[in-house]
Residue frames as a rotation matrix with the C-alpha (Angstrom) as fourth column:
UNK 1
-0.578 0.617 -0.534 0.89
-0.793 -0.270 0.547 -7.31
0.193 0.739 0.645 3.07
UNK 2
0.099 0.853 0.512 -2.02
-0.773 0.390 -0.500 -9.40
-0.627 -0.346 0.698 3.22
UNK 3
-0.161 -0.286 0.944 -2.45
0.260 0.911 0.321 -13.05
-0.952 0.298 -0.072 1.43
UNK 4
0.695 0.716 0.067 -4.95
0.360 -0.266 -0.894 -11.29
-0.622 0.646 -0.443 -0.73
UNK 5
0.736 -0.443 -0.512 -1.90
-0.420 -0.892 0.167 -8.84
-0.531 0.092 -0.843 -1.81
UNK 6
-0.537 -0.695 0.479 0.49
-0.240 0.669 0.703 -11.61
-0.809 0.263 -0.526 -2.25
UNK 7
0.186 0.869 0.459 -2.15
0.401 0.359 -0.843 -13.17
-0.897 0.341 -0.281 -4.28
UNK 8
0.678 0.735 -0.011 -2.39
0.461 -0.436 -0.773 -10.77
-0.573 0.519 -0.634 -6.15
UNK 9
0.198 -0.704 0.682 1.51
0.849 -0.225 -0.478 -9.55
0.490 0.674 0.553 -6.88
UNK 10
0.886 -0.075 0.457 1.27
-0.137 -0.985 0.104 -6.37
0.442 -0.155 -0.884 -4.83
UNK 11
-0.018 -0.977 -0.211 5.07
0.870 0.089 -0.485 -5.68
0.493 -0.192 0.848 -3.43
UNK 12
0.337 -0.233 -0.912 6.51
0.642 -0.652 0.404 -3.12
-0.689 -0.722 -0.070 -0.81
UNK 13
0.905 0.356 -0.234 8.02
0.176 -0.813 -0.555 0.03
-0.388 0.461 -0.798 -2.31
UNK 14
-0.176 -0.984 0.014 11.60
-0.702 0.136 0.699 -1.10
-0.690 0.113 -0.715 -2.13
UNK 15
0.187 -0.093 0.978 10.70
-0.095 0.989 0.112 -3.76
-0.978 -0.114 0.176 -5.08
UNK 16
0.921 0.161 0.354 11.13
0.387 -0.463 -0.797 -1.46
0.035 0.871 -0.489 -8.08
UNK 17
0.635 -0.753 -0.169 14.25
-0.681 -0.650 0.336 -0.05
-0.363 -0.099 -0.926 -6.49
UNK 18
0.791 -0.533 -0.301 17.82
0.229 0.713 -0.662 -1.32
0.568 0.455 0.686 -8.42
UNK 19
0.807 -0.456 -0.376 20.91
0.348 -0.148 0.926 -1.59
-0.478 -0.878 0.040 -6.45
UNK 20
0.619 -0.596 0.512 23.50
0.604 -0.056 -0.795 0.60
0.502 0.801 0.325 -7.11
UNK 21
0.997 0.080 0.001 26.01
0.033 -0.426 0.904 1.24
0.073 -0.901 -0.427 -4.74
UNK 22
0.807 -0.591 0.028 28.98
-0.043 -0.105 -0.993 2.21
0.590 0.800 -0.110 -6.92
UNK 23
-0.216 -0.800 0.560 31.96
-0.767 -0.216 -0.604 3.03
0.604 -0.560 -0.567 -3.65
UNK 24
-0.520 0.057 -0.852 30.56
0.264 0.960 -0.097 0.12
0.813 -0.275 -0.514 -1.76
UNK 25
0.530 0.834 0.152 28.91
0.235 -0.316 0.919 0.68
0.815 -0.452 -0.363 1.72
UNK 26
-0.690 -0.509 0.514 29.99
0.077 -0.758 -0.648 3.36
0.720 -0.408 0.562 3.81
UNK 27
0.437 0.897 -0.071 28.43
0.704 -0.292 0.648 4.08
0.560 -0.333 -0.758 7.07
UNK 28
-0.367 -0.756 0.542 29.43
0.279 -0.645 -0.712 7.35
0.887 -0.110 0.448 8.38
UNK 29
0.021 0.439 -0.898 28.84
0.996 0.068 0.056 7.78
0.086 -0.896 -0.436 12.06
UNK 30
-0.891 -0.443 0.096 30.00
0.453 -0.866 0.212 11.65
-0.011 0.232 0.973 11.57
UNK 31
-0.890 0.455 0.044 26.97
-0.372 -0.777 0.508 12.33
0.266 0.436 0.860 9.78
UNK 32
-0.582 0.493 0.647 25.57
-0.085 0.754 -0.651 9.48
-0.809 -0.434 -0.397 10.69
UNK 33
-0.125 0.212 -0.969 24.81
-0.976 -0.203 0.081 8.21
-0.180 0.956 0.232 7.03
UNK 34
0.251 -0.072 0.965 24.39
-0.222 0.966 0.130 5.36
-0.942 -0.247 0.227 4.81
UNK 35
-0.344 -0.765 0.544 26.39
0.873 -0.047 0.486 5.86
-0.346 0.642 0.684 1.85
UNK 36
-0.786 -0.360 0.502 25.35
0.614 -0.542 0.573 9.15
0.066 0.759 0.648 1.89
UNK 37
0.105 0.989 0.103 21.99
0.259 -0.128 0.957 9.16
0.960 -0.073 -0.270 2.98
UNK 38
-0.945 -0.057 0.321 21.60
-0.307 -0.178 -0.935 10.62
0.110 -0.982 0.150 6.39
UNK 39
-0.541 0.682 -0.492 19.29
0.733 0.094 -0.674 9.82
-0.413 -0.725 -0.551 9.49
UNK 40
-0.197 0.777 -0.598 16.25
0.470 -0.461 -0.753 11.67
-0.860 -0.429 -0.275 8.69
UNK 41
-0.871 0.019 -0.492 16.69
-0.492 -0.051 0.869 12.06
-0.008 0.999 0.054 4.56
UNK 42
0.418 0.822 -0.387 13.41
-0.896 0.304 -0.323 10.84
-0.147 0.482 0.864 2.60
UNK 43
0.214 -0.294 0.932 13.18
-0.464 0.809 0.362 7.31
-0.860 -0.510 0.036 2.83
UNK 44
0.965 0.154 0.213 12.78
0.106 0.514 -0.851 7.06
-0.241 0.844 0.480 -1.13
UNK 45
0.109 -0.953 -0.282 17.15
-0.987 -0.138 0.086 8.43
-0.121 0.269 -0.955 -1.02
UNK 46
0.075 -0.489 0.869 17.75
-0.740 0.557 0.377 4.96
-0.668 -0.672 -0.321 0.02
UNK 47
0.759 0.650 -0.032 16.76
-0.467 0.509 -0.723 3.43
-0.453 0.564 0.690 -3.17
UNK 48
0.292 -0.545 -0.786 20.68
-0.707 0.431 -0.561 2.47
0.644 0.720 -0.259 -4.39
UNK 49
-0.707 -0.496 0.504 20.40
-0.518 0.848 0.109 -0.56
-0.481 -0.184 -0.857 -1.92
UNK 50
-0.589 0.450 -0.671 17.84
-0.536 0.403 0.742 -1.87
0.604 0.797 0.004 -4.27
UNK 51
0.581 0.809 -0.085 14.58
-0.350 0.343 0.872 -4.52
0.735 -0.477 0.483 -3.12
UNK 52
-0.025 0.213 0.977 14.55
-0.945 -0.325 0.046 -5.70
0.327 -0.922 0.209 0.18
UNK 53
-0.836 -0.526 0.156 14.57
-0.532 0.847 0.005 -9.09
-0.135 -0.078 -0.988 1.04
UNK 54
-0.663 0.718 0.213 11.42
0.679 0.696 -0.234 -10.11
-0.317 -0.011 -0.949 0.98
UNK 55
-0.963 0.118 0.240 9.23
-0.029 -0.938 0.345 -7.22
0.266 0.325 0.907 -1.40
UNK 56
-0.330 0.846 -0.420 6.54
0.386 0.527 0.757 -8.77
0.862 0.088 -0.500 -0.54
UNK 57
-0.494 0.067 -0.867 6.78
0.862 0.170 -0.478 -8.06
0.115 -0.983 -0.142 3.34
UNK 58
0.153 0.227 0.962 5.22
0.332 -0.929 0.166 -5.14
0.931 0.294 -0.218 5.05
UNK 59
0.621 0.704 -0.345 5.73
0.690 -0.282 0.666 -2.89
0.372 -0.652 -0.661 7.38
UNK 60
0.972 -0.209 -0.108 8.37
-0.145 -0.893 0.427 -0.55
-0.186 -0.399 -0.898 8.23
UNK 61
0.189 -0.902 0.388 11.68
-0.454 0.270 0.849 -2.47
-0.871 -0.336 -0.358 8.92
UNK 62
0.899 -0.246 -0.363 13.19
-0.326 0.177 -0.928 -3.31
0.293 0.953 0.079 5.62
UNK 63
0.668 -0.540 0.512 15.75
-0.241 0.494 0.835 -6.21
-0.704 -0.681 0.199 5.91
UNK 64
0.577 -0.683 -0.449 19.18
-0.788 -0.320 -0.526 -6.56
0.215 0.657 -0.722 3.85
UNK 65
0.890 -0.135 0.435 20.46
-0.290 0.568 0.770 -9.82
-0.351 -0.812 0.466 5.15
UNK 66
0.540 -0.792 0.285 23.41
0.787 0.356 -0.503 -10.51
0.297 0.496 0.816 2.21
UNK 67
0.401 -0.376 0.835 24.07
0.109 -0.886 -0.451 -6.50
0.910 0.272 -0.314 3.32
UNK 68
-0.180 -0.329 -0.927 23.98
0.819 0.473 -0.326 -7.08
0.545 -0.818 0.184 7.14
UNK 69
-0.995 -0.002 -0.102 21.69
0.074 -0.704 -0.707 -4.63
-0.070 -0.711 0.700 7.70
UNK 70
-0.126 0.920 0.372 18.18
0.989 0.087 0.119 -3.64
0.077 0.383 -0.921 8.04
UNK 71
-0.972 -0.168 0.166 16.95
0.154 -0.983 -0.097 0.15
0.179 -0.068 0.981 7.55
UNK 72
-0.390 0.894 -0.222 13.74
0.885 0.297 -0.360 1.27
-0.256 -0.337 -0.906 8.95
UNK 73
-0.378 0.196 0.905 11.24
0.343 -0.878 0.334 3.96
0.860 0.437 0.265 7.45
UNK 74
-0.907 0.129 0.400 9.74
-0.380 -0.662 -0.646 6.38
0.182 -0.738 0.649 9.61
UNK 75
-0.509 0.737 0.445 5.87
0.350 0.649 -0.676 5.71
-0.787 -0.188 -0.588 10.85
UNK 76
0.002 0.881 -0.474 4.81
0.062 -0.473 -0.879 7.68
-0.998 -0.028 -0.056 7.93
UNK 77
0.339 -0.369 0.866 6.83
0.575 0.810 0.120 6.45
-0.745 0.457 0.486 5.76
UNK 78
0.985 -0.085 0.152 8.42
0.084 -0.536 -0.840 9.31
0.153 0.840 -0.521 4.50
UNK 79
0.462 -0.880 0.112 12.12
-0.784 -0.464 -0.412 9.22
0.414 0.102 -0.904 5.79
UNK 80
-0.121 -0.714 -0.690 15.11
0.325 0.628 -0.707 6.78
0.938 -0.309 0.156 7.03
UNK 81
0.741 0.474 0.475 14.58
-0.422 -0.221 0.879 6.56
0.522 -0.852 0.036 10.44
UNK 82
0.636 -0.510 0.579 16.88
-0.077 0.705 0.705 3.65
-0.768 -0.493 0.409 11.77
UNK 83
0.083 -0.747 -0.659 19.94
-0.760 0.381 -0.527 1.85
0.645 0.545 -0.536 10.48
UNK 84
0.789 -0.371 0.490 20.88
-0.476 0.134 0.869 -1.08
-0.388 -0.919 -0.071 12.11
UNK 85
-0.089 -0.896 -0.435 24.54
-0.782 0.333 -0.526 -2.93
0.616 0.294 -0.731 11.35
UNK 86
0.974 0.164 -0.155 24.68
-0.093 0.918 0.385 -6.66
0.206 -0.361 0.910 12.20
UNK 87
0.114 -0.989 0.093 27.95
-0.991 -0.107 0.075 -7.94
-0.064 -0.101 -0.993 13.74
UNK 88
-0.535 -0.136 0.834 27.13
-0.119 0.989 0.085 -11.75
-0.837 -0.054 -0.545 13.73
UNK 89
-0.912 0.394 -0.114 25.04
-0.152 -0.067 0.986 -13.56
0.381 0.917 0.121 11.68
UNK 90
-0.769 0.638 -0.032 21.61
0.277 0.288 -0.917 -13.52
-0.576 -0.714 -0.398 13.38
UNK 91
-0.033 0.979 0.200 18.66
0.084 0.202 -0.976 -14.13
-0.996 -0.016 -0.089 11.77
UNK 92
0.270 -0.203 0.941 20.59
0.929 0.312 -0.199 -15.05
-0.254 0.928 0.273 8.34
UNK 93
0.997 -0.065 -0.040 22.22
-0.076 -0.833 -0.548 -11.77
0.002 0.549 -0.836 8.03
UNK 94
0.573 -0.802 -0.169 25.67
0.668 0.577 -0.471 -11.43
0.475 0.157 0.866 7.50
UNK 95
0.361 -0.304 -0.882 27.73
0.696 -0.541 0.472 -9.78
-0.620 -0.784 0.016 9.60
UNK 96
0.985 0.138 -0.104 27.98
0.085 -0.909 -0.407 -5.87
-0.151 0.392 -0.907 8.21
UNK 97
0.296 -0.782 0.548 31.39
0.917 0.394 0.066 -5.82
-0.267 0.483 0.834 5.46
UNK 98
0.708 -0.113 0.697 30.97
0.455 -0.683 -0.572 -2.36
0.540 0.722 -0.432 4.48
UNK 99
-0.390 -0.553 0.736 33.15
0.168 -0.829 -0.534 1.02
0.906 -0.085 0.416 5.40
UNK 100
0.726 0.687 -0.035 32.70
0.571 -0.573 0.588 2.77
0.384 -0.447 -0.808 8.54
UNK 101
-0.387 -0.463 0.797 33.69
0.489 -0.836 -0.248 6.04
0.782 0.294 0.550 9.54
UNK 102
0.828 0.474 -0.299 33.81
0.512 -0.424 0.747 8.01
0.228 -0.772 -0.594 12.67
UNK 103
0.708 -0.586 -0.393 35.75
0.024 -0.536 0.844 10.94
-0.706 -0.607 -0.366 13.38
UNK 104
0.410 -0.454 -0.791 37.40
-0.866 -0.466 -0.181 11.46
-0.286 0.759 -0.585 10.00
UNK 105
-0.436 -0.706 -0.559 38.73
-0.874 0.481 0.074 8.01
0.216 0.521 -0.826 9.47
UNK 106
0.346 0.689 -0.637 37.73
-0.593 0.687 0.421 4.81
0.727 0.231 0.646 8.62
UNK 107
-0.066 -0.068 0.995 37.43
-0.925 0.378 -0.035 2.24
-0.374 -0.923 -0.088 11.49
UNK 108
-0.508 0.074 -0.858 37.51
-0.050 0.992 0.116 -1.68
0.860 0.102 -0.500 12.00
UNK 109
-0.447 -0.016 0.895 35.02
-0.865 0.265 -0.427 -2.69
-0.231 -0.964 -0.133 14.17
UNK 110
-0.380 0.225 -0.897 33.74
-0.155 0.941 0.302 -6.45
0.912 0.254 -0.323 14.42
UNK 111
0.635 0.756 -0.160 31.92
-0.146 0.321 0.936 -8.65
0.758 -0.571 0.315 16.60
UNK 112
0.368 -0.423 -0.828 35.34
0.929 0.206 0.307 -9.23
0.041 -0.883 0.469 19.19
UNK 113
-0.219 -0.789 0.574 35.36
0.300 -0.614 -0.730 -5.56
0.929 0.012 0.371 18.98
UNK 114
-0.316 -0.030 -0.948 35.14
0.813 0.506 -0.287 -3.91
0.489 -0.862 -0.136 22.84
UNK 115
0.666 0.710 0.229 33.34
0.677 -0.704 0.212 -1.40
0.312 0.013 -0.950 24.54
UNK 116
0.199 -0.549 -0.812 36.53
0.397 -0.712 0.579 0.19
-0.896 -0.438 0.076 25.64
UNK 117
-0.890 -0.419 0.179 37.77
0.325 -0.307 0.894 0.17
-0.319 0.855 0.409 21.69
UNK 118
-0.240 0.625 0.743 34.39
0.875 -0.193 0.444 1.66
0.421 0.757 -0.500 21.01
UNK 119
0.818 0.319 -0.479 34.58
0.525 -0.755 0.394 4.61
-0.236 -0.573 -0.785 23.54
UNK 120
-0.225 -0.964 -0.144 38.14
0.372 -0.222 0.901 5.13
-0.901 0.150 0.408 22.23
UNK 121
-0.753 0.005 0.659 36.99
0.652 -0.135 0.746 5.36
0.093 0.991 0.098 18.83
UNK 122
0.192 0.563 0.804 34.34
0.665 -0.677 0.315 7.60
0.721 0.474 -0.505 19.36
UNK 123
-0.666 -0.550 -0.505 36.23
0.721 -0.648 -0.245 10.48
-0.193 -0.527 0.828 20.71
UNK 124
-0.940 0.335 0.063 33.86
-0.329 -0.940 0.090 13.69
0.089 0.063 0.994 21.98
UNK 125
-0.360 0.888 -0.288 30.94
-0.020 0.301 0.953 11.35
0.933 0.348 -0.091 21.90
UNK 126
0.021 0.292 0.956 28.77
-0.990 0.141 -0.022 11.37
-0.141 -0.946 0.292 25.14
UNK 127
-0.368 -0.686 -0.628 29.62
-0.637 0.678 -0.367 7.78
0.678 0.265 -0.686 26.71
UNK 128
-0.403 0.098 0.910 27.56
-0.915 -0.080 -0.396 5.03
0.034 -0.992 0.122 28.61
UNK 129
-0.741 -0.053 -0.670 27.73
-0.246 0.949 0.196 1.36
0.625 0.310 -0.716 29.24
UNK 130
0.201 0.819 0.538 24.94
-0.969 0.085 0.233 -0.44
0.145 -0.568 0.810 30.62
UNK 131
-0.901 -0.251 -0.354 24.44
-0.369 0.872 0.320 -4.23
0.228 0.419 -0.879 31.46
UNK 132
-0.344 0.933 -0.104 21.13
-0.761 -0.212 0.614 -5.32
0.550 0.291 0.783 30.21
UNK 133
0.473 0.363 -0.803 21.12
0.022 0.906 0.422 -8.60
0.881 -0.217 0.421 32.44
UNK 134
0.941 0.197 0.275 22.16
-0.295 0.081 0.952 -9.61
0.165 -0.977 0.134 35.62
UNK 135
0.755 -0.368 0.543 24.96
0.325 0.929 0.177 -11.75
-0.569 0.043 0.821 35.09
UNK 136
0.059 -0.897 -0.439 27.34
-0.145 -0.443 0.885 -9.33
-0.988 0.011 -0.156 33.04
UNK 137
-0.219 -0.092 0.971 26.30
0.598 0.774 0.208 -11.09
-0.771 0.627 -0.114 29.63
UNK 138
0.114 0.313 0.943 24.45
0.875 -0.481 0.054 -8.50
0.471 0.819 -0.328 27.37
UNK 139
-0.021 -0.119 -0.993 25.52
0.755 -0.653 0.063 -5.34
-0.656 -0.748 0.103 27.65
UNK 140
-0.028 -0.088 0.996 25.10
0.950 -0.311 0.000 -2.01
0.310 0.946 0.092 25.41
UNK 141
-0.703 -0.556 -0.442 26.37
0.580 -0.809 0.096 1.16
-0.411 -0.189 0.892 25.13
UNK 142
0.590 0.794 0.147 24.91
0.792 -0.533 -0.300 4.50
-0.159 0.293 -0.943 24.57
UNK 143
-0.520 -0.688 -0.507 26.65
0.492 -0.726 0.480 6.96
-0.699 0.000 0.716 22.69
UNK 144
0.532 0.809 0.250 25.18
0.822 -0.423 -0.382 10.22
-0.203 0.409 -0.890 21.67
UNK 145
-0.664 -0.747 0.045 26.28
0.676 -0.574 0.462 13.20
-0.319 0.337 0.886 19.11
UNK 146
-0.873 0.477 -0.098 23.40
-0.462 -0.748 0.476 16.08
0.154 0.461 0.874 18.68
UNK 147
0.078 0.867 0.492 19.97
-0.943 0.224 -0.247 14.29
-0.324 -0.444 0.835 18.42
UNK 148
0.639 -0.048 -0.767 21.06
-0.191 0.957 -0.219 10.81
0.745 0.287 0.602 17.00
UNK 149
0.068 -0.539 0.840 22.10
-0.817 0.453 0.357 8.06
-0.572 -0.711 -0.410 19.22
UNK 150
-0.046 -0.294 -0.955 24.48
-0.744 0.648 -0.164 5.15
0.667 0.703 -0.248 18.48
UNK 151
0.440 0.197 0.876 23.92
-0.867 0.346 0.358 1.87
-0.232 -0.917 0.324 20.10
UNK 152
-0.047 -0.271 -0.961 26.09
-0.803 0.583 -0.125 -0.86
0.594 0.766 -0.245 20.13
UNK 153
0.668 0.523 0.530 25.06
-0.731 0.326 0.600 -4.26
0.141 -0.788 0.600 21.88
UNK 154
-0.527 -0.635 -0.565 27.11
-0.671 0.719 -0.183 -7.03
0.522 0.283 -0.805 22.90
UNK 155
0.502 0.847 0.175 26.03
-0.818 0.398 0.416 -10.36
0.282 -0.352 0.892 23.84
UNK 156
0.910 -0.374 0.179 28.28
0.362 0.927 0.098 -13.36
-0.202 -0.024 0.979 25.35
UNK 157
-0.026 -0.916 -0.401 31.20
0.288 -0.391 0.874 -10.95
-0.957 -0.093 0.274 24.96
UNK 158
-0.666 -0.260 0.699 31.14
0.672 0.197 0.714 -10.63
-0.324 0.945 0.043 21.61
UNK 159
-0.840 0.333 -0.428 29.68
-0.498 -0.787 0.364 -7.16
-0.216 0.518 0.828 19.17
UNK 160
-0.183 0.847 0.499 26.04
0.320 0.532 -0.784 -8.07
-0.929 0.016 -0.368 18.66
UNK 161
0.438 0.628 0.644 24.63
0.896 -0.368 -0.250 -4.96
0.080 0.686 -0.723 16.62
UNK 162
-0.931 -0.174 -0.322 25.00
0.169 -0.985 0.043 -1.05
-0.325 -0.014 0.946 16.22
UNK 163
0.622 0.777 0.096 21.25
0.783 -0.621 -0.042 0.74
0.026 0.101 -0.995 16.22
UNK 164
-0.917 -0.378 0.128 21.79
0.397 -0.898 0.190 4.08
0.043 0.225 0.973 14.62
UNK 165
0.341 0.937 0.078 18.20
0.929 -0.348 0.122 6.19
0.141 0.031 -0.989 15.46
């Protein structure tokens, strides 16, 4: 939003919203959800993680940092588009606490988890590691189930993120 906006009090659309997220947070790679809310649901479903970090902000990417995620609307701003899941803290988020699910049962994955224990765990998924640098340091995976793809990065050895698009 503009200064003028600030100024003035104006707020994003997530600043009316109350959090209420009664089973805690679930992300279900299955359906590829977010308690509940699938990839590609109206973006207004999303409303039991309540405001945003900053209501003020604009544009798209809508940032959860106590949640350790950020969710992104679409360009038109009518549906969930993105998910990502933090695994460190970077950029004051906390590393993602909630549930996840994949393949009918809940998983553990963290930041010292590995791209072998993430090809293991996603059984049936197409399956493909990359390394984004010379040197062997950043490297992310590409795993894909219908038209959504899951990406998890590592950096320095260690679980960076998961992008869910």
């Amino acid at each position: 939003m503009s200064f003028i906006d600030r100024i003035l009090g104006k707020k994003n659309r997530t600043a009316a919203w109350k959090r209420f997220v009664p089973h805690g947070l679930v992300v279900d790679f299955d359906d590829l959800s977010l308690c509940g809310v699938k990839l590609g649901s109206p973006f207004e479903s999303l409303h039991i993680l309540g405001p945003d970090d900053d209501p003020h902000a604009t544009g798209r990417v809508h940032r959860y940092t106590r949640l350790g995620l950020d969710v992104h609307e679409s360009d038109d701003g009518l549906k969930f588009e993105h998910l990502t899941l933090y695994m460190t803290d970077y950029a004051g988020h906390v590393p993602y606490a909630g549930r996840l699910e994949v393949c009918g049962r809940t998983v553990e994955i963290t930041r010292r988890t590995t791209p072998e224990q993430i090809a293991g765990m996603f059984e049936g998924w197409t399956y493909r590691l990359e390394k984004d640098d010379q040197d062997g340091s950043a490297m992310t995976a590409y795993l894909a189930l219908s038209r959504f793809d899951v990406q998890p990065s590592w950096e320095d050895g260690e679980l960076f993120d998961i992008e869910i698009a």
